[in-house]
C-alpha positions in Angstrom: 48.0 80.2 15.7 50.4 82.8 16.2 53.3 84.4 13.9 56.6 82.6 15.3 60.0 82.9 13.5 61.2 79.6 12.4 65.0 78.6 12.7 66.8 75.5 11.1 69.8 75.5 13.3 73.0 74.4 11.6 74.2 72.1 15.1 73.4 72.0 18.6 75.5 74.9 19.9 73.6 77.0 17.6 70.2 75.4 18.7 71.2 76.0 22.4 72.2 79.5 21.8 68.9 80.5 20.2 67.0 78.4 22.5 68.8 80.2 25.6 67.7 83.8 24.5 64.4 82.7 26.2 62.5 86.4 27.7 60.3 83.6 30.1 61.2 81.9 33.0 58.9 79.4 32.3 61.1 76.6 31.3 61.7 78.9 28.3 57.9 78.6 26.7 58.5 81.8 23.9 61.3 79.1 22.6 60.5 75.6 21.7 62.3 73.0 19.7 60.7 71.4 16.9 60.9 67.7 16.4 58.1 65.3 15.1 55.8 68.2 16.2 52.6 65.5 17.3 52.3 67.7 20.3 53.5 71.1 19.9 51.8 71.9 16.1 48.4 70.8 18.0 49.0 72.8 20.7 49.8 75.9 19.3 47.0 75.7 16.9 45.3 75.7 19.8 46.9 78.6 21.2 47.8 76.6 24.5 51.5 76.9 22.9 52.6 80.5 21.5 56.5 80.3 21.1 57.9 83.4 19.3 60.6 81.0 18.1 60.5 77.3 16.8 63.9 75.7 15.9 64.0 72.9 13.8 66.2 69.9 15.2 65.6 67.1 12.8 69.0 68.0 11.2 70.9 67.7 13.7 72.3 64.1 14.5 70.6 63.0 17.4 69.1 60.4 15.6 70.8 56.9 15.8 70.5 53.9 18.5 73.8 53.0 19.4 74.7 49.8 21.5 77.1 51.1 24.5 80.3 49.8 25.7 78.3 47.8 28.6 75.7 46.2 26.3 73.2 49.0 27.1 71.4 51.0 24.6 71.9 55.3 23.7 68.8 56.4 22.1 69.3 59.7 20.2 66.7 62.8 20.8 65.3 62.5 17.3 64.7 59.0 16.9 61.4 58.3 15.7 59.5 56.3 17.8 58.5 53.6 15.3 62.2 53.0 14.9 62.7 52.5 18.6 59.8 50.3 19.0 61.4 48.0 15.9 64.6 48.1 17.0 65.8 44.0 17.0 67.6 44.8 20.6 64.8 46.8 22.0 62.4 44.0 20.7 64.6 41.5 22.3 66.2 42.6 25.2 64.1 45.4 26.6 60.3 44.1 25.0 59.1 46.3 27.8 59.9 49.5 26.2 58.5 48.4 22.3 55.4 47.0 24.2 54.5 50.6 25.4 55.0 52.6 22.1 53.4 50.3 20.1 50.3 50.5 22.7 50.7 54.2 22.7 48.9 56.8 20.0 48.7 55.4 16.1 50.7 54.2 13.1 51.1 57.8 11.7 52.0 59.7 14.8 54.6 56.9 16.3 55.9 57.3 12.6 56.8 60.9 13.6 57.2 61.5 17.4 60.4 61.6 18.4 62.3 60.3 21.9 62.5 63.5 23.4 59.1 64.7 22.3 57.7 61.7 24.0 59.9 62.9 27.3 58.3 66.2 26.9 54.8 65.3 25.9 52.0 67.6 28.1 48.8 66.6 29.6 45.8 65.9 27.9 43.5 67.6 30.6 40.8 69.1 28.6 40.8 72.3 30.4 44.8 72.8 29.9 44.0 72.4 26.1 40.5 75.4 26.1 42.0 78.6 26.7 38.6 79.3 27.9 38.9 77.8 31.0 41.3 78.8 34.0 44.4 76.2 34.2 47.0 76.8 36.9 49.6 74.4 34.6 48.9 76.7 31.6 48.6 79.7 33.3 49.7 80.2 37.0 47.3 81.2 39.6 44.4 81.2 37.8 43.2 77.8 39.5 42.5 73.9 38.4 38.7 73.5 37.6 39.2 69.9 36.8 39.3 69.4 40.8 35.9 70.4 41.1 34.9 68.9 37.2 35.3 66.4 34.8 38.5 64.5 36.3 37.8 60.9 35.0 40.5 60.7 33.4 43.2 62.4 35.4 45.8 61.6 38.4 45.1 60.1 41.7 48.8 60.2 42.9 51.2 62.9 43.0 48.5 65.4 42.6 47.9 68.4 44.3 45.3 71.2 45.3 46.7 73.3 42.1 46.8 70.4 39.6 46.0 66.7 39.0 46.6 66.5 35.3 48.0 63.3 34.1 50.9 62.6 32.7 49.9 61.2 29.2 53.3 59.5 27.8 53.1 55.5 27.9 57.1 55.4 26.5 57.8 57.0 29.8 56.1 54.4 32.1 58.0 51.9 30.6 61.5 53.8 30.7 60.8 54.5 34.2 60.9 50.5 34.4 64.3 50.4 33.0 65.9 53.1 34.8 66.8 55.6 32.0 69.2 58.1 32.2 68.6 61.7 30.1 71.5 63.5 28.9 71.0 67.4 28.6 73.1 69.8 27.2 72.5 73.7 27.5 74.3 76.9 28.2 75.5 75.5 31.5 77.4 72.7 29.6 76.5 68.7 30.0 74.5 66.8 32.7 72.8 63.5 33.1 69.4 63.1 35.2 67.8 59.7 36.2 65.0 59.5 34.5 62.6 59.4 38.2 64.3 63.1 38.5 63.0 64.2 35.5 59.4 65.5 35.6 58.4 66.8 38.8 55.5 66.9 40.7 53.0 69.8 40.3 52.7 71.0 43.8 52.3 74.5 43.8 54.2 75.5 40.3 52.5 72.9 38.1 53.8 74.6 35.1 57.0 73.4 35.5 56.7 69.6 34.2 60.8 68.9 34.1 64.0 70.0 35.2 64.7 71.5 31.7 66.2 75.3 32.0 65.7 77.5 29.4 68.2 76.5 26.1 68.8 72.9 27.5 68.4 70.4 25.0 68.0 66.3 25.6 70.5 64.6 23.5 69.8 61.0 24.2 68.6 59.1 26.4 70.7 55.5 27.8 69.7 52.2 28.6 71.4 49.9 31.1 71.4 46.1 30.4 68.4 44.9 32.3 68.5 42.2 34.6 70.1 39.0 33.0 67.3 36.8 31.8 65.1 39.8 32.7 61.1 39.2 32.3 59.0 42.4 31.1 55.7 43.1 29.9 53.7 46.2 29.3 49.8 46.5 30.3 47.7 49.2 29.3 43.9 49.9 30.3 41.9 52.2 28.0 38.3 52.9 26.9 39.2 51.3 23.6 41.4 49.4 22.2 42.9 52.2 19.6 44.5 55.4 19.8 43.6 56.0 23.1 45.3 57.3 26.9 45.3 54.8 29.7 43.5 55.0 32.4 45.8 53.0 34.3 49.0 51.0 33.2 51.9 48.5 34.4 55.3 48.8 33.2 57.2 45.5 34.7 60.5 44.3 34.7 61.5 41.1 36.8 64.8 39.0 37.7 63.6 35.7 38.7 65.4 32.1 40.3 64.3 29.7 42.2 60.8 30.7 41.9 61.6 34.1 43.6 61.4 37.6 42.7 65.2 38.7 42.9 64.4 42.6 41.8 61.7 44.4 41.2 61.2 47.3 38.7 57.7 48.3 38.8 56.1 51.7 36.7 52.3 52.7 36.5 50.6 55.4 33.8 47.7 56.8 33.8 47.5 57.4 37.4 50.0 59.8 37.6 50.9 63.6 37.4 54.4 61.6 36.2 55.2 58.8 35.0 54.8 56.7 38.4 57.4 54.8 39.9 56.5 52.4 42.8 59.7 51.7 45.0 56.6 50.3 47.4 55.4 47.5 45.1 58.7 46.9 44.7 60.2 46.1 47.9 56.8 44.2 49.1 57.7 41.2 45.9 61.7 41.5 46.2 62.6 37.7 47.5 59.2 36.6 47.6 57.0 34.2 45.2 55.1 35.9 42.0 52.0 34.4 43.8 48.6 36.0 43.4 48.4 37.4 46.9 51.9 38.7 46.9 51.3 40.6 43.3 48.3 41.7 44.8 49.7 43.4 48.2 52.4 45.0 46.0 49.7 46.5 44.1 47.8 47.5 47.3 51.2 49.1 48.4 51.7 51.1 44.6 48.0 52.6 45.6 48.3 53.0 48.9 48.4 57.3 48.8 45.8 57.3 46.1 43.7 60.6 46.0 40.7 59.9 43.8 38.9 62.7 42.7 34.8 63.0 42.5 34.9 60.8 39.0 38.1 59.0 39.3 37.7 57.1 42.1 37.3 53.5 40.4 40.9 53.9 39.2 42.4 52.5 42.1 41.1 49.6 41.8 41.8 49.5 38.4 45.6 50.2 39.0 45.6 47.5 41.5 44.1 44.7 38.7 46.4 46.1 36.0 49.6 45.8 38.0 48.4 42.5 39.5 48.0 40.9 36.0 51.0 42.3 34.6 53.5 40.9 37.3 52.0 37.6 37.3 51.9 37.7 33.0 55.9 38.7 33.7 56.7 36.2 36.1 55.2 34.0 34.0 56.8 34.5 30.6 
């Protein structure tokens, strides 16, 4: 691990200031802000993170869940993911989202992650995390060798001949679902992204994950009511049953009557180099039954611009049974 200077910022102008004096225009990597620190403390032990400055937000107050003025939800940055997952309203109204983190990493780690750290979390593509290898996300223009390697595990949509790592996070499936907005503030003042504008695709600058600028900061993140008498459900497929990535997953949230899909909000993990929204699946179920043949042509349409690579190829189908089973486990309470 390298020497880095650790800062305990007193609020978030102070955290943004420090944070903006970033020397790299890589989404300001010689600056990072600390929260649970799951991710970053493993990955600059491994030297895959080497920030000459960590700053400390767990002080700041970014840490409640507030019901909004509409009957939403506003998540602060800090919240601990065990606390989000636990929340009565999130269990309640929006089962969706507590379904994923509780399927996602273990007791100890959900104990500590954070919101945004979840937002933020990086691939676990084994040749991103060994320095030893070439990895165009880690360092640009040195190449992807998992194309041409051991890719069972990584994306077969959004990728691209310079990356097909996957994103890891299974909070963000499921917020993808629900439509999230992220609020960011940084040295340009306040903005809000939808959360589908977020992470970006890798295409030719895969080390750019998200629209983050150097000394922006994620506040909170909001939640609109979902549908009314909403049905969600959360699917995950993984080599075993604990602490574990998914190889493919469904995040699902339905408006039903009269035996009819009204709307449609479909997410898949796993698959992607982000967390995958599928507009397609969506508009092939929107007025029509939750039948078997209809969940499975929306899952034919979700996988439709699938590119498998030489070990990942059975993930397509594997998508298209996860997603099937989830709708029909939605649609059916």
């Amino acid at each position: 691990m390298h020497i880095f200077e650790f800062i305990r910022p007193p609020d978030s102008a102070a955290a943004i200031a420090a944070a903006a004096k970033s020397k790299t225009a890589q989404q300001g990597a010689d600056v990072r802000y600390l929260g649970g620190g799951t991710t970053l403390i493993d990955l600059m032990k491994l030297n895959v993170e080497t920030p000459a400055r960590v700053l400390d937000i767990n002080r700041l107050p970014l840490d409640k869940i507030e019901t909004t003025s509409d009957g939403g939800l506003k998540i602060g940055a800090t919240v601990r993911n065990s606390d989000l997952a636990y929340h009565e309203k999130v269990k309640s109204i929006y089962p969706v989202l507590s379904q994923a983190i509780l399927q996602g990493a273990s007791a100890q780690i959900r104990n500590m992650a954070t919101v945004g750290g979840n937002l933020l979390q990086r691939t676990r593509c084994v040749y991103f995390r060994d320095t030893a290898m070439p990895c165009n996300k880690r360092e640009p223009g040195t190449g992807c060798p998992a194309i041409t390697g051991h890719n069972r595990t990584l994306a077969i949509l959004g990728s691209s001949e310079h990356c097909i790592a996957t994103n890891p996070s299974d909070m963000c499936v499921a917020l993808a679902a629900l439509e999230a907005t992220i609020y960011i503030q940084g040295p340009k003042g306040t903005r809000e992204v939808a959360f589908q504008d977020f992470h970006l695709l890798p295409g030719s600058t895969p080390h750019l994950e998200t629209v983050l600028e150097p000394g922006d900061l994620i506040t909170h993140v909001k939640l609109m009511p979902p549908f009314k008498g909403s049905k969600q459900t959360y699917l995950k497929l993984r080599d075993r049953a604990s602490y574990e990535f998914a190889l493919a997953s469904a995040a699902v949230v339905l408006a039903m009557g009269e035996g009819k899909i009204l709307q449609a909000r479909i997410a898949l993990g796993g698959v992607g180099t982000k967390p995958w929204r599928s507009p397609e699946a969506e508009a092939v179920l929107t007025g029509k039954p939750a039948n078997a043949p209809n969940c499975r042509q929306a899952a034919e349409a979700a996988l439709r611009n699938a590119k498998p690579q030489s070990e990942n190829k059975f993930k397509i189908e594997l998508a298209k049974r996860c997603l099937t089973y989830a709708l029909r486990a939605a649609a059916a309470g």
